[in-house]
C-alpha positions in Angstrom: 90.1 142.9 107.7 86.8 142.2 105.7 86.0 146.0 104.2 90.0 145.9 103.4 89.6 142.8 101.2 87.0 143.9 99.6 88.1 147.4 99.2 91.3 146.0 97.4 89.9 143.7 95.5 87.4 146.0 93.5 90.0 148.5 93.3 92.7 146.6 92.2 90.6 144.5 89.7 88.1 147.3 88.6 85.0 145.1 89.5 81.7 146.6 89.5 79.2 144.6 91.8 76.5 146.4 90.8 75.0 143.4 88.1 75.6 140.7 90.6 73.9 142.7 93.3 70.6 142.6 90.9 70.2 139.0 91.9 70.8 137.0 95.1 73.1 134.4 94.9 72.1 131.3 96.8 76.1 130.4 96.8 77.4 133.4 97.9 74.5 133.5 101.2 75.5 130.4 102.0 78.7 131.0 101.8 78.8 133.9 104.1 77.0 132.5 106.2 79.0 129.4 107.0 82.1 132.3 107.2 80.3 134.6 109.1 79.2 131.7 111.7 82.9 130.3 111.7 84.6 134.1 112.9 81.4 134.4 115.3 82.2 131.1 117.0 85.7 131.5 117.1 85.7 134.6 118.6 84.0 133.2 121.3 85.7 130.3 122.0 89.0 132.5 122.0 87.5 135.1 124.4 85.1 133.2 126.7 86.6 129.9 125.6 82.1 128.7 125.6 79.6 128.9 123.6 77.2 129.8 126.3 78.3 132.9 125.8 77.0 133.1 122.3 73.4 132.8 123.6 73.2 133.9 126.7 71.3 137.2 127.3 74.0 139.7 127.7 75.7 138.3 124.6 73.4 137.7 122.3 72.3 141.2 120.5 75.1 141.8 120.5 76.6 138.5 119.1 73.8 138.9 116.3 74.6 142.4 115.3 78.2 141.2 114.8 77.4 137.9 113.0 75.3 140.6 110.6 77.8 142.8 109.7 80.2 139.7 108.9 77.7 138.4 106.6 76.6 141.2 104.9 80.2 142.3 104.7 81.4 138.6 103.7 78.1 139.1 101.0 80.0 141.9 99.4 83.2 139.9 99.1 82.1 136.8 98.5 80.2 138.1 95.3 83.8 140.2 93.9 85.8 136.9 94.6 83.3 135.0 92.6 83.2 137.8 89.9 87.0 138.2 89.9 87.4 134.2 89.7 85.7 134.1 86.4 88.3 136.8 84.7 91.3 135.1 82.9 94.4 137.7 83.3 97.0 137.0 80.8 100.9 138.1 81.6 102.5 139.6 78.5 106.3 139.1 79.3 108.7 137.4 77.6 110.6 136.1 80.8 106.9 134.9 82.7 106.0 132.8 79.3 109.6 131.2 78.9 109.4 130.2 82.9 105.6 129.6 83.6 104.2 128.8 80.4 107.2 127.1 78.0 109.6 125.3 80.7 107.1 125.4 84.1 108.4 121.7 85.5 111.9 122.3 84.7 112.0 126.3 85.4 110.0 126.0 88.3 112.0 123.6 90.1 115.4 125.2 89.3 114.1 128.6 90.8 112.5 126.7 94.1 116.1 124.6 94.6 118.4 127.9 94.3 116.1 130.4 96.7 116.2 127.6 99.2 120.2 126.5 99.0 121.1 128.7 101.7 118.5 127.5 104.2 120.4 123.7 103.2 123.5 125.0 103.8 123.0 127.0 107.1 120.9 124.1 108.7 123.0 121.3 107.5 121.7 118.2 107.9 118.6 119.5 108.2 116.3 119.9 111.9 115.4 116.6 113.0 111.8 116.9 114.5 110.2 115.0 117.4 108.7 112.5 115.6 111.5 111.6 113.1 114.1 111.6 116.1 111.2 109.0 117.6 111.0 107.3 114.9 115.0 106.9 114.3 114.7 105.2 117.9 112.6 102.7 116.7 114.6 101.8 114.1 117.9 101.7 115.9 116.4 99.5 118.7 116.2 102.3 121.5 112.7 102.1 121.8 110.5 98.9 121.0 109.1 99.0 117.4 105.3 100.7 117.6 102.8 101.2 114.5 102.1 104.6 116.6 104.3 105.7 113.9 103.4 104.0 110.6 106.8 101.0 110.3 106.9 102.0 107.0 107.9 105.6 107.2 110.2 104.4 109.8 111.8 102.1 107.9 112.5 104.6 105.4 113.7 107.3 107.9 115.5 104.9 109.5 117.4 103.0 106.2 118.1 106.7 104.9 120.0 107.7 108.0 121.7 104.4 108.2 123.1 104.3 105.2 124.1 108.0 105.2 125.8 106.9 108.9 128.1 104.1 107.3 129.3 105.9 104.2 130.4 109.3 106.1 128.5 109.9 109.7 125.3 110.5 111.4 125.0 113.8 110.4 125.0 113.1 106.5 122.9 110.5 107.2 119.9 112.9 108.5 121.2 115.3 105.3 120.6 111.9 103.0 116.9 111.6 104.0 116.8 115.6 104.1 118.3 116.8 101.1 116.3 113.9 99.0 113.6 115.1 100.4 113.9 119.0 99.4 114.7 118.2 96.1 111.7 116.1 95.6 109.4 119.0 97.4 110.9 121.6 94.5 110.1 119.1 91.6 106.5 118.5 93.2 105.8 122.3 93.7 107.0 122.5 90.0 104.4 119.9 89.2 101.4 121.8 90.4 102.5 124.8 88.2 103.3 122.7 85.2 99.5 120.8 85.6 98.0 124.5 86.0 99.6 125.1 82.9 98.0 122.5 81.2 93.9 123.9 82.9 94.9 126.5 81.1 94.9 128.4 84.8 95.3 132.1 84.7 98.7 133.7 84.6 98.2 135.4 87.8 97.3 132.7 89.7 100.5 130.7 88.4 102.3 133.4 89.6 100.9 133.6 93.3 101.3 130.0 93.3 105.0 130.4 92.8 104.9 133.3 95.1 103.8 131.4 97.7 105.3 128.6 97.8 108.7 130.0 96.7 108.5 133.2 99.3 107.9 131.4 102.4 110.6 129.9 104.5 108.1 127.4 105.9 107.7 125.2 102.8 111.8 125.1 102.5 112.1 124.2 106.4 109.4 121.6 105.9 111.2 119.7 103.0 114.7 120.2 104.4 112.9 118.8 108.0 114.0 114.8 109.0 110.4 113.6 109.5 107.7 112.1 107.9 104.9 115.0 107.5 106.7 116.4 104.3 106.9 113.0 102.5 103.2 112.6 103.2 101.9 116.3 101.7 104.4 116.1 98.7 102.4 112.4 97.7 99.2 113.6 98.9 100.2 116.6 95.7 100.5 113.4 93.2 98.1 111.8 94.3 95.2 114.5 93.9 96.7 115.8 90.5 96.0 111.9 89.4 92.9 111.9 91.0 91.6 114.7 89.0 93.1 113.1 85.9 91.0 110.1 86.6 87.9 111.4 87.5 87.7 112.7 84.7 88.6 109.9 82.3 92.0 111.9 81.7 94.5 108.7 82.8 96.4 107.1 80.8 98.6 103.8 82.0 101.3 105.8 83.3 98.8 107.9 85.2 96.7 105.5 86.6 99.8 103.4 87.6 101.2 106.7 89.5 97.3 107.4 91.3 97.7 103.5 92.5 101.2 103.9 93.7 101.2 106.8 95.6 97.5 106.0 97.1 99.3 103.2 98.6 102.3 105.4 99.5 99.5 107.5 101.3 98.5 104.4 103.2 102.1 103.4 104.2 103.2 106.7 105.5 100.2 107.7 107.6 98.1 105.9 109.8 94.9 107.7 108.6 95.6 107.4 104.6 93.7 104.6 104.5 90.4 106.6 104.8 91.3 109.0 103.0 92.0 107.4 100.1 89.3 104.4 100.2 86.8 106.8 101.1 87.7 109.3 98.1 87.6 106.0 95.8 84.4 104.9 97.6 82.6 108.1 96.6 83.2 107.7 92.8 82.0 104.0 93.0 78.3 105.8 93.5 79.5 109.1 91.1 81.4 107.2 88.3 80.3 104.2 87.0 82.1 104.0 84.0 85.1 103.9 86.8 82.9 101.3 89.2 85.0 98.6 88.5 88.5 100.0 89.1 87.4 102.4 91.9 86.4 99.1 93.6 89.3 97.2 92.7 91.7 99.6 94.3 89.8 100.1 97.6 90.1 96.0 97.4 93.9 96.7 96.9 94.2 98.9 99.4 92.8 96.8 102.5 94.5 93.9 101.6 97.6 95.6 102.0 96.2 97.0 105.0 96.0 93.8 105.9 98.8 92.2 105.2 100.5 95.3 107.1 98.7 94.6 110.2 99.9 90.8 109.9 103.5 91.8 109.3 102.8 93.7 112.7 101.6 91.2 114.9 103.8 88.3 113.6 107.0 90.5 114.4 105.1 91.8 117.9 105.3 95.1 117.1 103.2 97.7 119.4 100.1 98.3 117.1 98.7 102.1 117.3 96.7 102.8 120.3 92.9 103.6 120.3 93.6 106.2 122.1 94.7 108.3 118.8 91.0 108.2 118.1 89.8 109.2 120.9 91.2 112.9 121.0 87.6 114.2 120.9 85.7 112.1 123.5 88.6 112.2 126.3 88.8 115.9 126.2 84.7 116.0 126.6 85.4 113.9 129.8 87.7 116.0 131.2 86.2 119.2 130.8 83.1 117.6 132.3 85.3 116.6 135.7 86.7 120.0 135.6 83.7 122.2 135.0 80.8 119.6 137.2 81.0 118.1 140.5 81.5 114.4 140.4 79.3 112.1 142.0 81.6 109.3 144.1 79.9 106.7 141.2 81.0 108.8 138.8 84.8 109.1 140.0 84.7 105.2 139.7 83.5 105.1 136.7 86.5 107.5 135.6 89.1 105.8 137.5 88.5 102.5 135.6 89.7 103.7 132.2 92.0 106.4 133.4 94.8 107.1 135.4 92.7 109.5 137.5 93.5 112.1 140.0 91.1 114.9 140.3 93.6 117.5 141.2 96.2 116.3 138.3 93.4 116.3 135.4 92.4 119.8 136.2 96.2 120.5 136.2 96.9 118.5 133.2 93.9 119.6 131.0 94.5 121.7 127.9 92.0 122.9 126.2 94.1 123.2 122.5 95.7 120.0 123.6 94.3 116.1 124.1 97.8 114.4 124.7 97.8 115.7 128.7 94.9 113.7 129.4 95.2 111.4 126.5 98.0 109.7 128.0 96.4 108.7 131.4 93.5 106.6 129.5 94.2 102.9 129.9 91.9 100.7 127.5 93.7 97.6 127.2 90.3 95.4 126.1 87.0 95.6 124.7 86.0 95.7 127.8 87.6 98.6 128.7 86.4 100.6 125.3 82.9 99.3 126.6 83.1 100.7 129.8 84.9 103.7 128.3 81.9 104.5 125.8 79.8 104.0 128.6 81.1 106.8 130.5 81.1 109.3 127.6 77.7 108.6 126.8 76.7 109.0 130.4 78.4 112.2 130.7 76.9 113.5 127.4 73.7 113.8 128.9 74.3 114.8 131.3 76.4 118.4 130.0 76.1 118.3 126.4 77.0 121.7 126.3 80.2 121.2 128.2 80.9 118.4 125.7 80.6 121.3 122.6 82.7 123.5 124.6 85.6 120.7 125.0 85.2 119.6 120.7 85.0 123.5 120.1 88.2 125.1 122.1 90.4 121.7 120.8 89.3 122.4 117.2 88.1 126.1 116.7 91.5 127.0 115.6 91.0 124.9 112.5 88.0 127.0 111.1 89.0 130.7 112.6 91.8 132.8 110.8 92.6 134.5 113.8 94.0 131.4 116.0 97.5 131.4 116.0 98.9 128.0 115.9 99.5 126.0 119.1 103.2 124.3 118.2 106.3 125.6 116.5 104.1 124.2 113.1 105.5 127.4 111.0 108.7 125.2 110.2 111.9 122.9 112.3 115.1 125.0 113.2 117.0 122.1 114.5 117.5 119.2 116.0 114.9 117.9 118.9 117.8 117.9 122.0 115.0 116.8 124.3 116.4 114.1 126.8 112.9 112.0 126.5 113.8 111.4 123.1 117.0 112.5 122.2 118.8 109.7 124.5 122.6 110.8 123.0 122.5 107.8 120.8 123.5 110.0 117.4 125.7 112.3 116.9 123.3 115.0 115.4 124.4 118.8 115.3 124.7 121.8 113.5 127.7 123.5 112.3 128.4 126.2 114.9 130.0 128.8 112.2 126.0 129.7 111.4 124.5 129.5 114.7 124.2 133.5 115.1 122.4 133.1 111.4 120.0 130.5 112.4 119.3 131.9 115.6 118.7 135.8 113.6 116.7 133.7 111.1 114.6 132.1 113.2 113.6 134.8 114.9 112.8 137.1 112.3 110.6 134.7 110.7 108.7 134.6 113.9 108.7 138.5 113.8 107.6 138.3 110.4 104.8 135.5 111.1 102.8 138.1 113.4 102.9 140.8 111.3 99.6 142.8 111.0 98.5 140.7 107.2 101.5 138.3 107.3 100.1 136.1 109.7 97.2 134.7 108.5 99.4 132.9 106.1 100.5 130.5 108.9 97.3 130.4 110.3 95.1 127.0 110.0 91.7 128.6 109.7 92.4 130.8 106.7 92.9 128.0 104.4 89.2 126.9 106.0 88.1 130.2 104.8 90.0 129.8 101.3 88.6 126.1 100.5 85.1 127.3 101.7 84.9 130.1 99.3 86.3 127.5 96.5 83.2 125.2 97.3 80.4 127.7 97.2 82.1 129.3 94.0 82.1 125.2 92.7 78.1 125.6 93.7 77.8 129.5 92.4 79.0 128.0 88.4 76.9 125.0 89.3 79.9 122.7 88.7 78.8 120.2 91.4 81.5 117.8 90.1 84.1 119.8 92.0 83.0 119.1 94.9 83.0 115.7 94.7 87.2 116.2 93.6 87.3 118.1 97.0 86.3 114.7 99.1 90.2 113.8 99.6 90.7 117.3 101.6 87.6 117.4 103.2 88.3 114.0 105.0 92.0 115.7 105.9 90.5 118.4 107.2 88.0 115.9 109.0 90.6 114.0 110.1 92.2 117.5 111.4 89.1 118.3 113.8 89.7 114.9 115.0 93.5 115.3 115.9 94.9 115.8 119.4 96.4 119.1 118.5 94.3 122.3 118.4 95.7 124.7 115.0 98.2 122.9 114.1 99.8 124.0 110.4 101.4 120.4 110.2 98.2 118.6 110.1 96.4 121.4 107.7 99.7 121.3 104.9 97.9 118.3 102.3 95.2 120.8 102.2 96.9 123.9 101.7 99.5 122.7 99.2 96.6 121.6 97.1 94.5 124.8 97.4 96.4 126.0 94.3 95.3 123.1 92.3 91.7 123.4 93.2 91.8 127.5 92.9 93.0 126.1 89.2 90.8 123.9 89.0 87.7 125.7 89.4 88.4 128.5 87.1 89.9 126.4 84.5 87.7 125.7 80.7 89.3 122.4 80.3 86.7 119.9 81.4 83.0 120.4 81.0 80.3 119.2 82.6 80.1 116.0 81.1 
């Protein structure tokens, strides 16, 4: 895969590495190395599933021999990326420059709408995921209200469908929510072009922007998808174009008002958007003080209103969100530790107070891509019970650490190594959830059966097409890992150290991604990857200097 890439890219591009090669870059090493280390672990996990195995004497020549040839390799391709970075390639055609240079917002979004009409049509209303189709229970009273997903987004979901529901039926209800929801996703996609139009981006990376976000089903199946993932990614866009703007003293009113809006949109929607955004606003505090005072004004803003939501939520005695959603990380350490160590009779009580514990169903149970299995038999009610829990971890820890690095590795490895498929149906929705756990039969959601053989051919050619030989690292989480690496140590190879400091707001989703339940999961990687583009832009762009 490596020599390819390179192979293509000096061909292609006509790039001579021989001046760079006169001088080591620092960037570039590290770069490769952090790469090189990423495919080296990875492979390991996904063959030996630990990292014993990367050390251990049969392994480890040979492990080192391999992790040279990816760096060295990497070296070379590192060092034409960076070189072919720096070039500006300019599209001389009448019919590019009317649609990505005059008209972009407007062009753009006309173009996205169209290709995708006949996925709206063919999955009228639109696939109604898991979580939406929760989500609508809450709403409608089935289930008990719970902040496990944000009330917000739930009261958004749920008015949408409602209203939809009592001016025709259920079905246009979902489509309501749906179709709002694609159109916004072209207009937003239109936006990134239109803003790399104004960095002054290169031509060629406008177009394979708009080639990848217009030639994939998955970003159409997303926006046309009844749940609250897409809404969160398409604000996450605004709110790091508006981010940029004001870091670098670029706002106006209208901007400033928009980066405030949809930071607190951010909050609203997803449980974890208030770190994200405080933190990101936190960093400039120390990195902009002619911004001090806002920066810390907002983050004021934004836990008051984290506040006030958590007092709307206990006054109305709605089910807050469960520790447990943290605690992805340190529950599967535990049970890899049962699995792979024999438990003392103190240690089995020490289990058994802060989970539901049954030796023979947590080795049955335990999924090494997956927490939830194991997540959902941990009971910690009280302090108390987080006390004893911590107590247990930390006990176990040193007990095994290594075990405990194999447990974090194969439930997150997938989100740093290109060749990890991903571990749900996260390459797009093709209907609606019909699961009797949460599909009780109170809506009348379905599809129209005249396009069933169309959907059903659809869908599986995409998957088809999603393994293909090159095709498939598109849909797989660690490439974009790979892609925003090589964007960082390109930011430190033009020693434009103010980059990454723009790049805080992805680094803490991809953070936030290691610390999910859910091992390679596309869903949790997509505010990264739609902003890619804009970084890609931003880095090459002559539009803000140093200052």
């Amino acid at each position: 895969m490596q020599g390819f890439f390179l192979h293509k890219i000096c061909i292609y591009h006509k790039i001579s590495l021989g001046d760079e090669m006169k001088k080591i870059s620092f960037a570039a090493l590290l770069t490769s190395f952090i790469i090189s280390l990423s495919f080296i672990i990875g492979s390991t996990i996904e063959n030996y599933g630990s990292i014993r195995y990367l050390v251990d004497s049969n392994h480890f020549v040979g492990n080192f021999i391999d992790f040279l040839v990816h760096f060295i390799v990497w070296y070379f391709i590192i060092i034409a990326i960076f070189k072919l970075l720096k070039r500006k390639i300019t599209i001389n055609n009448k019919v590019f420059k009317f649609i990505f240079n005059d008209h972009p917002l407007l062009m753009v979004f006309i173009l996205l709408f169209l290709i995708g009409l006949p996925i709206v049509i063919t999955f009228y209303p639109g696939p109604v995921q898991w979580d939406g189709m929760w989500q609508l229970n809450y709403y409608s009273g089935v289930l008990p209200w719970s902040n496990h997903h944000p009330i917000f987004s739930t009261f958004i979901l749920g008015t949408f469908q409602k209203i939809g529901s009592i001016v025709v039926d259920d079905n246009f209800g979902i489509f309501l929510f749906t179709f709002t929801q694609y159109t916004l996703s072209c207009f937003i996609f239109a936006n990134i072009i239109d803003f790399q139009n104004k960095l002054g981006t290169s031509d060629v990376i406008k177009l394979l922007t708009f080639l990848f976000f217009s030639l994939s089903p998955s970003w159409y199946l997303y926006a046309y998808t009844f749940m609250k993932d897409t809404s969160y990614y398409l604000i996450f866009i605004i709110f790091f174009i508006n981010y940029i703007k004001f870091f670098y003293n670029e706002s106006d009113k209208k901007s400033i008002i928009t980066l405030l809006i949809s930071s607190l949109f951010l909050i609203l929607i997803r449980n974890n958007g208030i770190y994200v955004v405080s933190v990101s606003f936190l960093a400039l505090c120390f990195l902009k003080s002619d911004y001090k005072k806002t920066s810390i004004s907002f983050v004021v803003l934004f836990f008051i209103v984290q506040l006030i939501l958590n007092t709307i939520i206990k006054m109305n005695g709605i089910e807050p969100s469960n520790i447990r959603e943290t605690l992805s990380i340190p529950v599967q350490q535990i049970a890899r530790y049962t699995i792979y160590n024999n438990l003392t009779e103190e240690e089995k009580e020490k289990i058994s107070k802060v989970f539901m514990y049954d030796e023979n169903d947590f080795a049955l149970n335990y999924n090494p891509d997956i927490s939830d299995p194991i997540k959902e038999s941990l009971v910690i009610e009280t302090k108390s019970d987080l006390k004893e829990f911590l107590s247990l971890w930390w006990s176990l820890l040193k007990k095994d650490p290594v075990t405990y690095i194999d447990a974090t590795l194969n439930n997150t490895y997938g989100y740093f190594y290109p060749y990890k498929e991903d571990v749900k149906e996260s390459i797009g929705y093709f209907r609606v959830v019909n699961n009797k756990r949460i599909n009780k039969g109170n809506f009348d959601f379905y599809m129209n059966r005249k396009y069933k053989s169309f959907r059903k051919g659809f869908e599986e050619n995409f998957y088809h097409l999603r393994r293909s030989e090159y095709i498939k690292f598109i849909y797989n989480t660690g490439t974009y890992f790979i892609v925003l690496i090589i964007i960082l140590g390109y930011s430190l190879y033009i020693k434009r150290y103010d980059y990454l400091v723009i790049s805080i707001p992805l680094l803490l989703t991809y953070a936030f991604c290691i610390l999910s339940p859910v091992n390679a999961y596309l869903r949790y990687m997509n505010p990264i990857i739609v902003c890619l583009p804009i970084m890609i832009s931003l880095v090459t762009s002559t539009k803000y200097n140093k200052n």
